[in-house]
N, C-alpha and C positions, 0 to 999 in steps of 0.2 A: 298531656305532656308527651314529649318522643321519647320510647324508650330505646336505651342504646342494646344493640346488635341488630339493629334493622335490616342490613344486610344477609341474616339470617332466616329472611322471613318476608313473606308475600308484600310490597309497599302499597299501604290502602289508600286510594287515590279516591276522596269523597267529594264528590260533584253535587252542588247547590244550586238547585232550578225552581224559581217562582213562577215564570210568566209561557204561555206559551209558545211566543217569539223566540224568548231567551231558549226555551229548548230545542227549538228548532236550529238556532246558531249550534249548540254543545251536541246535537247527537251524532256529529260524525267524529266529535270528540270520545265521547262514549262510546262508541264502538270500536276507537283502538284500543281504548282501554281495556274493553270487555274483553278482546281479543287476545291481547298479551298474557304469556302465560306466569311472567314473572309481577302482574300487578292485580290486585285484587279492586274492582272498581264499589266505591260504595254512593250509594245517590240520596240526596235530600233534597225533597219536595216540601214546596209551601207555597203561601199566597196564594193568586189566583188558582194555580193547579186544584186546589181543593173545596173551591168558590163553585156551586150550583150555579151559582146566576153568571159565570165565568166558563161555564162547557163543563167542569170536574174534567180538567186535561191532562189531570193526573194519569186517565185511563188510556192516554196516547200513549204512554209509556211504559206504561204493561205491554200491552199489543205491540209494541217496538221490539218486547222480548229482553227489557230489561228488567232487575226486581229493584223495587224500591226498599231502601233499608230504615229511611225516618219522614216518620211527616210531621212538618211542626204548624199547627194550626196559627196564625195569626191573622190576616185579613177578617177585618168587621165590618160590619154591614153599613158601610159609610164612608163618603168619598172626600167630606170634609178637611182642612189640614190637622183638626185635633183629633179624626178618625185616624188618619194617616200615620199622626205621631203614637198611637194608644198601639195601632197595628204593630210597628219598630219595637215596643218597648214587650209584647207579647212574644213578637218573634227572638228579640232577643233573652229571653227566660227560658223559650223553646230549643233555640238552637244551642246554648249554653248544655242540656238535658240532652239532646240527640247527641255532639260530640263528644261529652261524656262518654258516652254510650261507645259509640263508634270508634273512638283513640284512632283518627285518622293519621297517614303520615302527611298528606298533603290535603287542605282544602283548595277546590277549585272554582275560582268565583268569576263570573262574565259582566261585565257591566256598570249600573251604575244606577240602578231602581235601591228603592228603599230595603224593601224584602234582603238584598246582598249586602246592603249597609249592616244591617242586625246581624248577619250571619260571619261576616266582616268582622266586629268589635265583638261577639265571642270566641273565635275562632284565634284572635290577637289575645286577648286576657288567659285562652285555655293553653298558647304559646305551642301553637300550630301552626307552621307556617301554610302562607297563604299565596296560590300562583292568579296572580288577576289578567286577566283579558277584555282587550280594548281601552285600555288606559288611556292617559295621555289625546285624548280625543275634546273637543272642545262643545258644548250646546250650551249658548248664552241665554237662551229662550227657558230653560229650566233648572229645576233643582237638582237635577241630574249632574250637572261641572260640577259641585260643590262634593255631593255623593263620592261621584268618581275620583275625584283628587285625592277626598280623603282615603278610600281605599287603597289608591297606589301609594298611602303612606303607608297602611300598615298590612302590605304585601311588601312577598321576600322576593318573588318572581313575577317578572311580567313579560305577556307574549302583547306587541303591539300588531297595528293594522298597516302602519305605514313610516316609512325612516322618520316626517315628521314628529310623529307620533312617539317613535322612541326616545326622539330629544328632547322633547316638553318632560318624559318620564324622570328621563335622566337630570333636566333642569330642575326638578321638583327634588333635586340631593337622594334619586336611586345608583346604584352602582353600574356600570356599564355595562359588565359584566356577566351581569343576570335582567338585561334586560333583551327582548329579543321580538324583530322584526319579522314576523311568521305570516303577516296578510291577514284578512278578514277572513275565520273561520266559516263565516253566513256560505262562502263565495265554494266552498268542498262539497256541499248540497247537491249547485248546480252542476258541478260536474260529475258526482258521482249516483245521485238520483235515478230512476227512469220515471221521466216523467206524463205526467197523461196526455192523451190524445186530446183534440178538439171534441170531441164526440164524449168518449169518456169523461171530460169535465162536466158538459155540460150535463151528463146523466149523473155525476156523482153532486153537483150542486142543484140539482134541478131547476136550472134558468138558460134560456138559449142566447147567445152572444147573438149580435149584428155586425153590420159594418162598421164601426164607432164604436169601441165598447172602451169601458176605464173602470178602473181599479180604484178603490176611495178608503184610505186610512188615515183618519183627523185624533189626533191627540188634543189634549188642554195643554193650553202655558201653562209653568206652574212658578212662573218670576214674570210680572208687568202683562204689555199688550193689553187688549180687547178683554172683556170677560170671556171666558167659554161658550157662554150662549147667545151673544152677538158676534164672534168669530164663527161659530157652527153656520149660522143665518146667512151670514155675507156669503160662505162655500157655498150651502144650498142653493142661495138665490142664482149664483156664478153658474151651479150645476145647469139651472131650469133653463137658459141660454142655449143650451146643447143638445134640444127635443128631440135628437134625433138619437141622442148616443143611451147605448145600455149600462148600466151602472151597478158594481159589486161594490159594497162595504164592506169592512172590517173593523169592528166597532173597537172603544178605544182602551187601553190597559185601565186597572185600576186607579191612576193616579187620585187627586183631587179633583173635581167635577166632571170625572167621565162618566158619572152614570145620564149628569146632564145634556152633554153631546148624543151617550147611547138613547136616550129619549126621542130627540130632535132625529137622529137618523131612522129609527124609527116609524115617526110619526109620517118621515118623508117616504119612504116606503111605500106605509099604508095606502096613499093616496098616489103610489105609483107604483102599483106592483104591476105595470104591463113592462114595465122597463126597467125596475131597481130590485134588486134584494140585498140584505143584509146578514151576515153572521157575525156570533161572538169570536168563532175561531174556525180560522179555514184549515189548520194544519199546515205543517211545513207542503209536504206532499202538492196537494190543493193550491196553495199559496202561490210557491214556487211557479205549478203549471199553468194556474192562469197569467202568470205574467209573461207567457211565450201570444197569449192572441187577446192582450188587450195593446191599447195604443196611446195608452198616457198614464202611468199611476199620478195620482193626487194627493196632496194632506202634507203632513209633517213627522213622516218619520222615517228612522235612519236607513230601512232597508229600499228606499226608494233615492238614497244617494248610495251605498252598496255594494248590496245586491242587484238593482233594475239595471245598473250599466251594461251587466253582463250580459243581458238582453236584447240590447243594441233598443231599448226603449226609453223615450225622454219622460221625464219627473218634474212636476210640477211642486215646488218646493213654500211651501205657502207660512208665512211669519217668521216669524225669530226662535221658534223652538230646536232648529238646527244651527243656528248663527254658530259660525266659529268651525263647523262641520268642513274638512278639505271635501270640495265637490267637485267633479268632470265637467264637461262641457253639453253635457247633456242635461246636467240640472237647470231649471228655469227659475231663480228667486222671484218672490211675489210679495206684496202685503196682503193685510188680512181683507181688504174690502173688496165689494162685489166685481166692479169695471177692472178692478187689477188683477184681479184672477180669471175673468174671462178673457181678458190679452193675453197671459201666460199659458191658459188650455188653448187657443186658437194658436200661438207660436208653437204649441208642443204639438200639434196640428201640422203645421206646414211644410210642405214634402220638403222645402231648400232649406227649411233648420234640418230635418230629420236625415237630410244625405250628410250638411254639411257639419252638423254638432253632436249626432248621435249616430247614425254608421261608423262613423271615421274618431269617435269618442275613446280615449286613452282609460286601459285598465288602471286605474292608481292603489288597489286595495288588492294585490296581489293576484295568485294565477288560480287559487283554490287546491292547494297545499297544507293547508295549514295545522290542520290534526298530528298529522305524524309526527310535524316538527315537536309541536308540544306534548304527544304522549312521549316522544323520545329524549324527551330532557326534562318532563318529570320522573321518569324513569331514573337518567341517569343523574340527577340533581344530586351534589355531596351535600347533605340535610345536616353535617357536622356542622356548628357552628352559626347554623343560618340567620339562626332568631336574634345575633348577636347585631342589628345594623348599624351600622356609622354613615352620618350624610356626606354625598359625594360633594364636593362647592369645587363648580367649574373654574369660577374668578381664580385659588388657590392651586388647580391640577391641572392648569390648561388647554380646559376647552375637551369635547368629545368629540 
């Protein structure tokens, strides 16, 4: 519960981080936090972060020089949908137990993974209000819309990515008011980063780029499409068209049947390791850097519509797991089979797309701002009354 005289006393601003994606978007969040002397920052880890077979990414975040204040074990050892649902129902018994603990003033949730769903409906029952980030964002291709929606219902505040984005918020009956168009957090990274050299990557991943190199991150549907490991197959086979190019993975979140994909990548690997490697987790850092001297990322995921813009590099956008996603002119949509993905990497290839849809490609997710806005308005957030919402219905107030 909030107790009243808060303004008498440090506001504990508790940040929930499952994935190591997701923490890579919140650490420039995290450091205003940390920064400020009037907010006390508290962090909860779970999920993947504390997964062996996941990197234990928990320990990027130590080495960041932040302290972690709860870990709530949930992820099992299984990618199945009734792994997935057993995980939610663990996390949320954990997170119920960590806020407890914590009596945060604000929880701060990104996204739209499972892991935040659980942390989501304790944080609503313990009547904590909750500031979500990236809301209002659409992926037809996964469970992910459904996740996210409901989040933004039982969130008091939201920072979105783009004006679009604020009015799906507000069309969902949030108040205008407290809804706020701050840019894609991902996007504070690139600008504030120092990121590595060409040389310096390649000695911190131990692999040497070429002339041709590509970036490879394949998630699972987790609504319709292709199975997982006939989608993975068709990518590969589209890969082996490109003998010439070098090829980093980044194998794929826990959802359901990624351990299936991480298999398959794998296995392609092994039988190519003059020209492919793979990891579980490159770090924000890493990540970031390699996308300054590759020349196509690949797969289906959201930081390859983004984040990669900012790179002036085109993205090969492959199935429906982003459907609904506002994308630049640099994204290339594909389906999942082999011939349509090898048209789409050879377009993301060709010098007259790359002058004319990806040099001259419009920023849509903001300028990479986005931290301060939101550490300064959960700051100044009046937390009187918050928990109390009423739906806003356009059709009755006229429109936003």
């Amino acid at each position: 519960m909030i107790k009243k005289g808060w303004r008498n006393k440090l506001r504990k601003i508790c940040v929930v981080t499952g994935s190591r994606a997701e923490y890579g978007l919140l650490y420039p969040l995290l450091k205003e936090i940390k920064s400020d002397s009037e907010l006390q920052l508290q962090i909860a880890v779970t999920g993947m972060h504390l997964s062996p077979e996941f990197g234990l990414t928990y320990n990027e975040i130590l080495n960041d020089g932040f302290q972690i204040d709860e870990k709530v074990e949930m992820l099992l050892s299984s990618d199945t949908a009734v792994g997935v649902t057993k995980s939610m129902g663990l996390g949320l018994v954990g997170f119920a137990d960590a806020f407890h603990r914590l009596q945060p003033d604000i929880v701060v949730l990104l996204g739209d993974r499972y892991e935040i769903m659980a942390a989501a409906q304790a944080a609503m029952i313990a009547n904590i209000p909750i500031a979500h980030l990236h809301g209002g964002e659409s992926t037809e291709g996964a469970v992910d819309e459904a996740i996210r929606h409901s989040i933004t219902k039982m969130a008091h505040l939201h920072f979105t990515s783009t004006d679009t984005y604020r009015n799906r918020v507000i069309q969902l009956g949030e108040q205008p008011e407290r809804v706020f168009n701050v840019g894609a957090i991902g996007l504070d990274n690139i600008k504030e980063l120092e990121l590595l050299s060409k040389e310096q990557l390649e000695q911190s991943i131990d692999f040497k780029l070429g002339a041709v190199n590509f970036l490879v991150t394949y998630h699972p549907l987790t609504i319709g499409g292709r199975s997982s490991e006939d989608s993975t197959l068709e990518l590969l086979s589209a890969l082996d068209r490109f003998e010439h190019a070098r090829i980093i993975f980044t194998k794929p979140n826990s959802d359901a049947d990624g351990r299936i994909i991480g298999r398959l990548i794998d296995d392609y690997v092994r039988s190519r390791s003059d020209r492919t490697v793979s990891f579980q987790s490159l770090g924000k850092l890493r990540y970031l850097s390699a996308l300054q001297y590759v020349d196509a990322v690949i797969g289906n995921s959201s930081s390859g519509i983004i984040e990669v813009p900012m790179f002036k590099k085109p993205t090969v956008d492959i199935g429906d797991r982003q459907k609904g996603r506002m994308k630049g002119s640099s994204i290339i949509e594909t389906a999942e089979d082999r011939d349509s993905i090898v048209q789409a990497i050879a377009l993301a290839l060709n010098p007259a797309f790359r002058d004319d849809h990806v040099q001259r490609a419009a920023n849509i997710y903001g300028s990479g701002r986005a931290a301060k806005q939101i550490k300064q308005c959960l700051k100044q957030a009046d937390l009187n009354g918050i928990l109390r919402k009423t739906f806003y219905d356009i059709g009755q107030q006229g429109g936003c």
